[in-house]
Backbone as a printed PyTorch tensor [residue, N CA C, xyz], in Angstrom:
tensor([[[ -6.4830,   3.4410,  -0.3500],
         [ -7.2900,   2.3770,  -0.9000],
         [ -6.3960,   1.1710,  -1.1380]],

        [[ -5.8300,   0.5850,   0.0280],
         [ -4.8310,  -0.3720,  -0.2000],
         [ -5.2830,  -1.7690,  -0.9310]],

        [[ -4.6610,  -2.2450,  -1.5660],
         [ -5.2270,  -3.9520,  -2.2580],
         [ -3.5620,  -4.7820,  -2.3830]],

        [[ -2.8760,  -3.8480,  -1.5120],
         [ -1.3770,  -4.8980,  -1.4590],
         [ -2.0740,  -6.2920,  -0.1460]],

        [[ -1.0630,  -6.9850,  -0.7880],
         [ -1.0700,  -8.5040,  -0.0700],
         [ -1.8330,  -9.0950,  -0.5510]],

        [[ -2.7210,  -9.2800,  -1.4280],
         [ -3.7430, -10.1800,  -1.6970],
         [ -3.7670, -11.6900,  -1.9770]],

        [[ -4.2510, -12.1720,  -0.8410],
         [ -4.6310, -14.0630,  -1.0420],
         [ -5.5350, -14.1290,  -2.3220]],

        [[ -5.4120, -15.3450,  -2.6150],
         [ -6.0720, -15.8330,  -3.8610],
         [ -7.2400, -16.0280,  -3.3570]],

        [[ -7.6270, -16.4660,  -2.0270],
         [ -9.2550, -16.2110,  -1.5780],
         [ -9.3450, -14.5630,  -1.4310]],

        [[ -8.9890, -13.9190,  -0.8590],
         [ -9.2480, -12.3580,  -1.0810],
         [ -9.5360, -11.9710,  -2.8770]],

        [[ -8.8540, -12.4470,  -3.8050],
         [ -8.8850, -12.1960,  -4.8890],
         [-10.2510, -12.6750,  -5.6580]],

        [[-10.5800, -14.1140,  -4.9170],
         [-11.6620, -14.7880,  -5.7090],
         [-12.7650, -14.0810,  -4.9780]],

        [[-13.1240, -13.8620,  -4.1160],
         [-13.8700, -12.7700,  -3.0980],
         [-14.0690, -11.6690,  -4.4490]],

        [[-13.5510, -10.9390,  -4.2990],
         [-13.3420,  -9.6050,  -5.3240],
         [-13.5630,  -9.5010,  -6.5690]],

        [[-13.2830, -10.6780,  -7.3270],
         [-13.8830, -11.1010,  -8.4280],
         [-14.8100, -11.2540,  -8.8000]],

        [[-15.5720, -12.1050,  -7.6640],
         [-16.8820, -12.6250,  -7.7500],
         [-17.6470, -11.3640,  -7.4350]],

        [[-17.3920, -10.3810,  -6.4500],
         [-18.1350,  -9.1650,  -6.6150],
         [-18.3540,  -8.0080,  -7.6170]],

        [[-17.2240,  -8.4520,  -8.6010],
         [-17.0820,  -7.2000, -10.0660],
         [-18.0670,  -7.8620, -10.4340]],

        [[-17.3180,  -9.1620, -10.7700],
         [-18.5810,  -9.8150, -12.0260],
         [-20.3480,  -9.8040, -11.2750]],

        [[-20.4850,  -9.6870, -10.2850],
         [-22.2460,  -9.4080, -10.2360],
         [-22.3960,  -8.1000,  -9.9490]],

        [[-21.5920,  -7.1610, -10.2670],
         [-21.9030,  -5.5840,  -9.5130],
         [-21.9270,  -5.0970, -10.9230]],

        [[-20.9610,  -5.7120, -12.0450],
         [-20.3320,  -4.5650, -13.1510],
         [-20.3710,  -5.5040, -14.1470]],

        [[-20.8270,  -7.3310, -14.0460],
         [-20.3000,  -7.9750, -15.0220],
         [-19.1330,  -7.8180, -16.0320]],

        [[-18.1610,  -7.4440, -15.1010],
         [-16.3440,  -7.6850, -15.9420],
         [-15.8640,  -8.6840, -14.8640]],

        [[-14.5750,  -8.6400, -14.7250],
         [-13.9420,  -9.1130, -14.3230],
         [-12.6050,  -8.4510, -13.8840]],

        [[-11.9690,  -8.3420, -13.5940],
         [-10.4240,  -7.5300, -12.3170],
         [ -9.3600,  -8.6660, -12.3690]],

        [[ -8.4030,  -8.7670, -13.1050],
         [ -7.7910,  -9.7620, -13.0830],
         [ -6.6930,  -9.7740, -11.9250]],

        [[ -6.3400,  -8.6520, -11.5230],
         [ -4.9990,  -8.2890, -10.7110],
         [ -5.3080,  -7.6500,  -9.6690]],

        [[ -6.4520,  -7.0850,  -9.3150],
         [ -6.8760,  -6.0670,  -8.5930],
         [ -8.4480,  -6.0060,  -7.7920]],

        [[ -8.8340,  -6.1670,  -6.6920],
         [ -9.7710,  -6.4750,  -6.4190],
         [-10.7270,  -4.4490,  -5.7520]],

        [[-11.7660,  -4.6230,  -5.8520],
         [-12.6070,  -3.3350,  -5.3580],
         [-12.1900,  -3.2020,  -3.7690]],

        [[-11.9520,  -2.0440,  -3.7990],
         [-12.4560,  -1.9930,  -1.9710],
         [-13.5660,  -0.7610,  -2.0550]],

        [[-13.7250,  -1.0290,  -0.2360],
         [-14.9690,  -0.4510,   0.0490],
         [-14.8000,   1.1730,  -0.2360]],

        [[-16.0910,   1.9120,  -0.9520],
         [-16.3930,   3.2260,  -1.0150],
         [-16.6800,   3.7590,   0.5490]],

        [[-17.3490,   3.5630,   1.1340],
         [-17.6910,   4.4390,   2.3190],
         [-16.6480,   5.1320,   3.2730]],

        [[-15.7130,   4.6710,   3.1490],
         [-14.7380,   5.5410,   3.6630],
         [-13.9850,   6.7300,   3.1790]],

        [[-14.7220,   6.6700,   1.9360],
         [-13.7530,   8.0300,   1.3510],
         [-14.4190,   9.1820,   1.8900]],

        [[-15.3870,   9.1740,   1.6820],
         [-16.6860,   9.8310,   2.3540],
         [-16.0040,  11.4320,   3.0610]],

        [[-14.9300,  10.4300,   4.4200],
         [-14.4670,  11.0380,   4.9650],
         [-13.5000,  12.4720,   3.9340]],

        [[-13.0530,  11.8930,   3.2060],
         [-12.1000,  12.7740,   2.5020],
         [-12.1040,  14.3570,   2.0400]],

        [[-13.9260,  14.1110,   1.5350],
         [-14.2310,  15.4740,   0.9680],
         [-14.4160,  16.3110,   2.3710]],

        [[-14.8060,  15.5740,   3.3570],
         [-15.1980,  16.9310,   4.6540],
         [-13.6400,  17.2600,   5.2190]],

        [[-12.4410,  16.4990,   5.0140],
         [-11.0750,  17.0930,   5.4470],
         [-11.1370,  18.3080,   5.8160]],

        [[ -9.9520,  18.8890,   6.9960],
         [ -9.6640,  20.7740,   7.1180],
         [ -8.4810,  20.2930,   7.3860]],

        [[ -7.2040,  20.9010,   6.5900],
         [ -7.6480,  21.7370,   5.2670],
         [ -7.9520,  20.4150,   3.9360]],

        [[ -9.1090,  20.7910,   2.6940],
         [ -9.1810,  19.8300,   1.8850],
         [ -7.8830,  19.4980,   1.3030]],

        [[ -8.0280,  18.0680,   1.1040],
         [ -7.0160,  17.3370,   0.4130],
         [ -7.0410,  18.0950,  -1.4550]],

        [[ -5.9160,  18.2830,  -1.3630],
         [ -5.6720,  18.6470,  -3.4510],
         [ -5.3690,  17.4240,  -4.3080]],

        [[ -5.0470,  16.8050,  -3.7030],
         [ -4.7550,  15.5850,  -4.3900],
         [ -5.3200,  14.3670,  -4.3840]],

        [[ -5.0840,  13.1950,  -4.7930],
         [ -5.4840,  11.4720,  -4.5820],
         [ -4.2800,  10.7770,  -5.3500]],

        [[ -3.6350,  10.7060,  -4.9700],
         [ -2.3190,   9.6600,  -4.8980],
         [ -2.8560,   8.3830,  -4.8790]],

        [[ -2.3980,   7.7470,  -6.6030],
         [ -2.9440,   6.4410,  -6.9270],
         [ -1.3680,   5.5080,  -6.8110]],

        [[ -1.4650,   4.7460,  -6.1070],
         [  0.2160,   4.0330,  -6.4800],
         [ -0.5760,   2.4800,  -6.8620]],

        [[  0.3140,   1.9440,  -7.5160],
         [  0.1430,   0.7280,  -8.5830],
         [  1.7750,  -0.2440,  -8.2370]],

        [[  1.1040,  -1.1050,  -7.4570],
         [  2.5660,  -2.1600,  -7.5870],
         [  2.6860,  -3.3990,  -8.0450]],

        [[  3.6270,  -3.9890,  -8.3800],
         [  3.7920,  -5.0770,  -9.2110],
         [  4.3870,  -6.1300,  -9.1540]],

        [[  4.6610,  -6.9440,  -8.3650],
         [  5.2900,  -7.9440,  -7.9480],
         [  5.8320,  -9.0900,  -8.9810]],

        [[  7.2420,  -9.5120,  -8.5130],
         [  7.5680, -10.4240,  -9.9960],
         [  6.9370, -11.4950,  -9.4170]],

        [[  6.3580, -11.9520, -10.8090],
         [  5.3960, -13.6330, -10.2940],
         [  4.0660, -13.3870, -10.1100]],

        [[  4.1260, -11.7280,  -9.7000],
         [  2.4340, -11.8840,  -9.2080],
         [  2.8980, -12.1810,  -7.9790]],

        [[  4.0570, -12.2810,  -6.9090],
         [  3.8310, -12.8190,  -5.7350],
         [  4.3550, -11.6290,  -4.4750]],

        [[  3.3990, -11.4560,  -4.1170],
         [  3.8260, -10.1030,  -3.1430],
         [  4.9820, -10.5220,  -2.3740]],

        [[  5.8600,  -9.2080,  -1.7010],
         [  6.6430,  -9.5880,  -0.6830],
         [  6.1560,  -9.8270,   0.4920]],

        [[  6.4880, -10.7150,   1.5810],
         [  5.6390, -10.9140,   3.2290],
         [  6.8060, -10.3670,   3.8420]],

        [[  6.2020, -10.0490,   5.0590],
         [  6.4860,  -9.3840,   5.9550],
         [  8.1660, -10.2800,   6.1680]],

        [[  7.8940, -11.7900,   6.4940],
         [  9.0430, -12.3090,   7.0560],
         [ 10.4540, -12.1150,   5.9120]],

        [[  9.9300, -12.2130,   4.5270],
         [ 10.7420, -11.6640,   3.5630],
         [ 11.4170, -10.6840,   3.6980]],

        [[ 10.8630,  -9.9300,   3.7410],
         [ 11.1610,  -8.2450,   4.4270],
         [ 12.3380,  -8.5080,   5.3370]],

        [[ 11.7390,  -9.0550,   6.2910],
         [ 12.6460,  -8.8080,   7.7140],
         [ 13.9810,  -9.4310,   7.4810]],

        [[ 13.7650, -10.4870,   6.6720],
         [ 15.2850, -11.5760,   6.6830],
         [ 15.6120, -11.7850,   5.7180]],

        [[ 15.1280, -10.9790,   4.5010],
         [ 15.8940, -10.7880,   3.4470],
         [ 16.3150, -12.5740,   3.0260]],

        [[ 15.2090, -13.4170,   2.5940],
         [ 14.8330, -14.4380,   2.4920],
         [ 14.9510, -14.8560,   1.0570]],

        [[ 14.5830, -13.3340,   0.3810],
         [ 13.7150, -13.9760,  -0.8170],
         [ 14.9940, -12.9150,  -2.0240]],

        [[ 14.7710, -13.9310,  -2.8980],
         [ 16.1950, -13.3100,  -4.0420],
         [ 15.7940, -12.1370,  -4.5740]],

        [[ 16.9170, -11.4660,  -5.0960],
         [ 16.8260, -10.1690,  -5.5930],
         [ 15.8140,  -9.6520,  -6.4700]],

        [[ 14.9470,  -8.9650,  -6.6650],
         [ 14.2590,  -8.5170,  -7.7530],
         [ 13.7140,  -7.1420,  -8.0470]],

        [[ 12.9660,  -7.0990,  -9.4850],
         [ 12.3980,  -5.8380,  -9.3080],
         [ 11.1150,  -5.9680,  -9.0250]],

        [[ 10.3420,  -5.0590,  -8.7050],
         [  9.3120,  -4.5960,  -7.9340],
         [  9.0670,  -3.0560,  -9.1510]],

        [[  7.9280,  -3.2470,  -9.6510],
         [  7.2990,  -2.5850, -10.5260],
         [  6.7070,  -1.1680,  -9.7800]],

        [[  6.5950,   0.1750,  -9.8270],
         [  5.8280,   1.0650,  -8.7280],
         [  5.3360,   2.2020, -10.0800]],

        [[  4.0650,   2.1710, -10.0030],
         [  3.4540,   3.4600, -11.1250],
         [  2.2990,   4.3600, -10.1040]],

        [[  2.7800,   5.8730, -10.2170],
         [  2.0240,   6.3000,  -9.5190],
         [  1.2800,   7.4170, -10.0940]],

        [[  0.1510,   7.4860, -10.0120],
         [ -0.6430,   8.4710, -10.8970],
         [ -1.4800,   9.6230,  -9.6830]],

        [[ -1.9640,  10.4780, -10.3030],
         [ -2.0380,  11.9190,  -9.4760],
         [ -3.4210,  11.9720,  -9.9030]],

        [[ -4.2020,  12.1380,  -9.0430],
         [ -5.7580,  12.6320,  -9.5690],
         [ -5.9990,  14.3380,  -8.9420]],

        [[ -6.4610,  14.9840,  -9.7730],
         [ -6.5420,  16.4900,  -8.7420],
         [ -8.1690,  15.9210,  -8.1920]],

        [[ -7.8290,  16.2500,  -7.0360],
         [ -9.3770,  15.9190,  -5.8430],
         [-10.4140,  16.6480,  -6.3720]],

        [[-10.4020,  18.0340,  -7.0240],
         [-11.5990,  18.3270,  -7.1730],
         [-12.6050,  17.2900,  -8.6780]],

        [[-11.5050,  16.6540,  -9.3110],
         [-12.4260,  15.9900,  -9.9530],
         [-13.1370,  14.4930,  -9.8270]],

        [[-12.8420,  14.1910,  -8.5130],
         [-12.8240,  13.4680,  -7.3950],
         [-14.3840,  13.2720,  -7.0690]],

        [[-15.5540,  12.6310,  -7.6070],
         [-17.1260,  13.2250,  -7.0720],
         [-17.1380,  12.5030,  -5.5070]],

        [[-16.6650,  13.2730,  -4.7940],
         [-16.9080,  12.2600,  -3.3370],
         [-18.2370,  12.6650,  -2.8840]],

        [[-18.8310,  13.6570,  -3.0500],
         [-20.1620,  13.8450,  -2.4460],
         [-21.3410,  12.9550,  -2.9410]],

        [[-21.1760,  12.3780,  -4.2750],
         [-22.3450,  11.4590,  -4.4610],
         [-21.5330,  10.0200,  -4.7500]],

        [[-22.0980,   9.2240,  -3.3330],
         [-21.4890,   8.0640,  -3.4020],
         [-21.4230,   7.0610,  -4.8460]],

        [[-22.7570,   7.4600,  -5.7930],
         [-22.7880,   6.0630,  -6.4820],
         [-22.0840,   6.3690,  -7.7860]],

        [[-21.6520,   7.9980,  -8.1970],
         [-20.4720,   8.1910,  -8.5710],
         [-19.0140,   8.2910,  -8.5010]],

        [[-18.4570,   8.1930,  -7.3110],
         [-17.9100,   7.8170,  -6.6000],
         [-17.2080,   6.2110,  -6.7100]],

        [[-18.4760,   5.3520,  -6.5270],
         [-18.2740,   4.2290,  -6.7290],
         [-17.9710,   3.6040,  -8.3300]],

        [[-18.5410,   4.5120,  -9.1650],
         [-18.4200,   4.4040, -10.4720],
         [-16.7510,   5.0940, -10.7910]],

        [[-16.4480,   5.8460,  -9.9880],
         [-15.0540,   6.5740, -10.4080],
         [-14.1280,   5.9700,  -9.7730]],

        [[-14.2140,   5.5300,  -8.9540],
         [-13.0620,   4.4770,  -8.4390],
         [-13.1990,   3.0760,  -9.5050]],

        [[-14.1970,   2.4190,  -9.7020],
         [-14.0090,   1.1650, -10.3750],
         [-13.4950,   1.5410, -12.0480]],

        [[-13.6040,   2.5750, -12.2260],
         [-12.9460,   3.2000, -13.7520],
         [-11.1300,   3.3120, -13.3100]],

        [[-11.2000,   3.9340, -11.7600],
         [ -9.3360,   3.7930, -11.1720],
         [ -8.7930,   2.3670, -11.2680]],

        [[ -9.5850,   1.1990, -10.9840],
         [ -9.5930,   0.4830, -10.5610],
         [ -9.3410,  -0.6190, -11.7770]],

        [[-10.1620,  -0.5360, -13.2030],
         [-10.0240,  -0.9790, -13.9070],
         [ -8.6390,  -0.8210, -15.4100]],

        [[ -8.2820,   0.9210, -15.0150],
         [ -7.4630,   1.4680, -15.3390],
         [ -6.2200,   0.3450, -14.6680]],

        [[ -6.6170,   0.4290, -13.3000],
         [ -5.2170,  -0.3400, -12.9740],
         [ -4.7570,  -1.7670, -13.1450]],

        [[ -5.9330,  -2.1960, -13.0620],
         [ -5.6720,  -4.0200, -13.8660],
         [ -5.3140,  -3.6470, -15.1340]],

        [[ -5.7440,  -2.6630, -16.1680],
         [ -5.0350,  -2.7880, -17.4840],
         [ -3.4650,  -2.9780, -17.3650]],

        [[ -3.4900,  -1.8570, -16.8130],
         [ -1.6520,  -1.3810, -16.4810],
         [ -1.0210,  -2.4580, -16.0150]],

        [[ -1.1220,  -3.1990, -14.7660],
         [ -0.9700,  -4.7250, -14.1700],
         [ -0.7050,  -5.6340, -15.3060]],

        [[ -2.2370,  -5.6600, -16.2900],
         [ -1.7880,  -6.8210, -16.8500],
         [ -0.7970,  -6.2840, -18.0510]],

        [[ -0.8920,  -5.4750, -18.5930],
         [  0.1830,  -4.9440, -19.8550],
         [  1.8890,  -4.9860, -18.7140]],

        [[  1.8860,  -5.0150, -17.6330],
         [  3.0250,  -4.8910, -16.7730],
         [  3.8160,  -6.1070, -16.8120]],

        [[  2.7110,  -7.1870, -16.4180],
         [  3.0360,  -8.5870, -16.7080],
         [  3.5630,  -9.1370, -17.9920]],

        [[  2.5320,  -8.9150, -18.6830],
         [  3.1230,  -9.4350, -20.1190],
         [  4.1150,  -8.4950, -20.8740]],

        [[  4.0520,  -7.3950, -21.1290],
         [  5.3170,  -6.3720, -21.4900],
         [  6.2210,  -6.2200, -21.2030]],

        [[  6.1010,  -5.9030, -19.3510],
         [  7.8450,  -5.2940, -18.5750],
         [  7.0360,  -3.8600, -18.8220]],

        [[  6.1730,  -3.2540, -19.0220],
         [  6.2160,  -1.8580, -18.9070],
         [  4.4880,  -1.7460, -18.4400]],

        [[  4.4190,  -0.7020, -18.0070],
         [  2.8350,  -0.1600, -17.1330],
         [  2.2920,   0.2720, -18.4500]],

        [[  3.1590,   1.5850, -18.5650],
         [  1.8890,   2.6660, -19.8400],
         [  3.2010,   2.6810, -20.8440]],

        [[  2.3640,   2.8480, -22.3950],
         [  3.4310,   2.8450, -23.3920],
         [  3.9040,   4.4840, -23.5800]],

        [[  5.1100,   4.7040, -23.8320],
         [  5.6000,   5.8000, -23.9680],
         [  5.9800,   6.2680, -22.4310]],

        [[  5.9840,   5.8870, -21.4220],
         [  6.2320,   6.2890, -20.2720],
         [  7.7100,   5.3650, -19.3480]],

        [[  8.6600,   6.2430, -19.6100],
         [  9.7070,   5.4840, -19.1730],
         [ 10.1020,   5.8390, -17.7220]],

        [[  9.9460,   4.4760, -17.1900],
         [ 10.7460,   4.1620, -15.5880],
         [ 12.3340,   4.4740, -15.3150]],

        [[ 12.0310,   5.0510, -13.9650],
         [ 13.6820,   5.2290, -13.6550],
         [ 13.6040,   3.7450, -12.2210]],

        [[ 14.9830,   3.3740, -12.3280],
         [ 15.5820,   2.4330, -11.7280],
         [ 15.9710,   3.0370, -10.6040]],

        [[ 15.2340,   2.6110,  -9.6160],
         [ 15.9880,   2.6500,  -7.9430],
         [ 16.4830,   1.5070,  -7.2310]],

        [[ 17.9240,   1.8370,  -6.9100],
         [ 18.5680,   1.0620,  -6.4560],
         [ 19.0790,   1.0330,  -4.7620]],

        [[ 18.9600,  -0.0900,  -4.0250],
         [ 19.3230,  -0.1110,  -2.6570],
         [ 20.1430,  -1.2180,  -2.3370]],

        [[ 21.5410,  -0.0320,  -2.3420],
         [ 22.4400,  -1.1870,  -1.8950],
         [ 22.4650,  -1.6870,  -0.8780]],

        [[ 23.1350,  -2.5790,  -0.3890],
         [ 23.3910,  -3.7750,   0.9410],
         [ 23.7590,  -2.4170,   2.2330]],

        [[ 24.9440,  -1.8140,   2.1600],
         [ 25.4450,  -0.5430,   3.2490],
         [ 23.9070,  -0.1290,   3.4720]],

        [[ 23.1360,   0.8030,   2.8460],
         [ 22.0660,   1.1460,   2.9140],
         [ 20.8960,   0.3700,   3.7550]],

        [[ 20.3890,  -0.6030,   3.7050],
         [ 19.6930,  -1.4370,   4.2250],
         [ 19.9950,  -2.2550,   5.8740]],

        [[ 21.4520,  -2.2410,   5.4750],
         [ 22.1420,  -2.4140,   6.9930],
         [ 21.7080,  -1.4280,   7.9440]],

        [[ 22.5710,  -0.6640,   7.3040],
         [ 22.0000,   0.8360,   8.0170],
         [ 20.9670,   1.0690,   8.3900]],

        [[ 20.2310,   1.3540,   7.7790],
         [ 18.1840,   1.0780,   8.1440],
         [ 17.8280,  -0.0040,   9.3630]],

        [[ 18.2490,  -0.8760,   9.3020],
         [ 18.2760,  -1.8680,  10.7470],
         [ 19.1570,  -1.5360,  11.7170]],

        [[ 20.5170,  -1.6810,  11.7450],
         [ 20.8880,  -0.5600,  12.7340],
         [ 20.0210,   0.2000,  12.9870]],

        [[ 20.1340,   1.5180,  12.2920],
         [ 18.7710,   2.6670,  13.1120],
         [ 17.8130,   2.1770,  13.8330]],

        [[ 16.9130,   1.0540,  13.6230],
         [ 15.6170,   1.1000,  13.7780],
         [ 16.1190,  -0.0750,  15.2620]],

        [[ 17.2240,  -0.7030,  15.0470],
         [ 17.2880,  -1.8060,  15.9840],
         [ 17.6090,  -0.7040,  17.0700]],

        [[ 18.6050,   0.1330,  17.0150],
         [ 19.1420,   1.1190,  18.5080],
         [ 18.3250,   1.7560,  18.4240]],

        [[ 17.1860,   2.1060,  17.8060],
         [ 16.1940,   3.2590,  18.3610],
         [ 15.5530,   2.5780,  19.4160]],

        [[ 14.9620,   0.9070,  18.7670],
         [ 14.0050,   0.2890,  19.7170],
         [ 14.8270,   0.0600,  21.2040]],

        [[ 16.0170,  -0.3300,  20.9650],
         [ 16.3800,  -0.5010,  22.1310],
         [ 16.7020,   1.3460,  22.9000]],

        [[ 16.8020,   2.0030,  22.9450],
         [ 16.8760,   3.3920,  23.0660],
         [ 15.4970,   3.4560,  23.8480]],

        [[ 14.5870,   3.6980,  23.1950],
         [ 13.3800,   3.3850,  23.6100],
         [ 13.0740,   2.1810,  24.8430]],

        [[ 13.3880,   1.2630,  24.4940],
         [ 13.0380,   0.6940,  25.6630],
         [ 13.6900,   0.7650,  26.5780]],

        [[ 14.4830,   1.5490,  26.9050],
         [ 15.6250,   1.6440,  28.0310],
         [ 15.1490,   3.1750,  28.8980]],

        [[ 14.5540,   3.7160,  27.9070],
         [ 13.8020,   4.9730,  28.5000],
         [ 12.5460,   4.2520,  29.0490]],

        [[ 11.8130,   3.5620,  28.6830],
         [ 10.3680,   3.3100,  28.9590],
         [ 10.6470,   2.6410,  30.4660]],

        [[ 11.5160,   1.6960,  30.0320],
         [ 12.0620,   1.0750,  31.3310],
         [ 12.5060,   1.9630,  32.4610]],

        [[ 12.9750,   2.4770,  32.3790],
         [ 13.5870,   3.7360,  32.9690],
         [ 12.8130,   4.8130,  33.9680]],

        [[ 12.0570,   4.7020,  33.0340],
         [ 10.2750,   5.6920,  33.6520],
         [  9.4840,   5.0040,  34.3920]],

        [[  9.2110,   3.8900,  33.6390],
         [  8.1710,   2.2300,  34.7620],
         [  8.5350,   2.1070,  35.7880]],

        [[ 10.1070,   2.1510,  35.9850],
         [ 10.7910,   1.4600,  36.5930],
         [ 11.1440,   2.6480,  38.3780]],

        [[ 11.1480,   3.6600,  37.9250],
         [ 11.0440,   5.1840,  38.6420],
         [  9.7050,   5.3150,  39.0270]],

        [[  9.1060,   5.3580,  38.5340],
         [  7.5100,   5.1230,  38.7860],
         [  7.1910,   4.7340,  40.1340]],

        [[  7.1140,   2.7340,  39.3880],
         [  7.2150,   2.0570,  40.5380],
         [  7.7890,   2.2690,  41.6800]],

        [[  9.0640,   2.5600,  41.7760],
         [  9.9410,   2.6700,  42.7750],
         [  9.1580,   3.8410,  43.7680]],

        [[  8.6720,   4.7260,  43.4070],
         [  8.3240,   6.1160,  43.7250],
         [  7.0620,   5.7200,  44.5930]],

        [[  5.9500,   4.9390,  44.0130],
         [  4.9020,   4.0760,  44.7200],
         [  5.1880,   3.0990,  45.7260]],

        [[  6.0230,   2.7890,  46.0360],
         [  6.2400,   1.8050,  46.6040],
         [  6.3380,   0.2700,  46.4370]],

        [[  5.9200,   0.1750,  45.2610],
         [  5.8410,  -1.2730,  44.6350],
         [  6.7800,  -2.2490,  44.6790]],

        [[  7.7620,  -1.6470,  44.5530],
         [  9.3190,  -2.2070,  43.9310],
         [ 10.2830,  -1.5950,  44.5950]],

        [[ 11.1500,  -2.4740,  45.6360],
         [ 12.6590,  -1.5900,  46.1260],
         [ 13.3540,  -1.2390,  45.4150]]])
């Protein structure tokens, strides 16, 4: 039930649908669609769980993709609370409870958001551990992923390229 990245038109969108569906308001967090969970309860084998994750961006301002890649944007923390629902108490078979039990997840999580913002902490009495990723680490991670792609494309090439040759296409 992703709601990372959110534009401030995605947000005002989402807003405007609490307040005429539920008359509240979602300050941090916008609804998404029920009909897809649907899928969840008919799973083989059923799911035991529902893995809620909650993230938090300093500023309120998500990371983008190009951030990511080029390491653009200054150091910070990044807030992560993750809560466990056991599936069977989960009503996926009747949608309009369903829809009522997610917007109770949902409202749960703007609390947490906004007590996150103004506090430094999600839930009271619940203490965070600090994960840290040094510079070696992250290098590393690009390395890997840069020689895999090229690895990969040297095989793909490799195969196209044999292929062709084999058809006649290409001397």
């Amino acid at each position: 039930m992703p709601s990372a990245n959110l534009t401030r038109r995605q947000l005002g969108t989402g807003w405007c649908y609490v307040k005429r569906a539920w008359n509240e308001t979602l300050l941090s967090t916008y609804l998404p669609q029920t009909h897809f969970l649907k899928c969840f309860s008919e799973m083989r084998p059923p799911i035991k769980y529902v893995l809620d994750v909650t993230i938090a961006y300093p500023h309120k301002m998500p990371l983008s993709l190009f951030t990511l890649s080029f390491g653009t944007r200054e150091p910070c923390d990044i807030g992560v609370h993750y809560k466990i629902y056991d599936a069977s108490d989960v009503p996926f078979e009747d949608e309009e409870k369903l829809r009522d039990w997610l917007y109770n997840v949902y409202q749960y999580k703007d609390n947490i958001l906004d007590r996150y913002y103004k506090e430094g902490i999600f839930v009271h009495g619940e203490k965070g551990n600090r994960v840290y990723f040094p510079w070696w680490r992250i290098v590393g991670q690009y390395i890997f992923w840069l020689s895999s792609f090229y690895v990969q494309y040297r095989i793909y090439s490799f195969i196209v390229l044999h292929f062709l040759r084999s058809v006649g296409l290409i001397s």
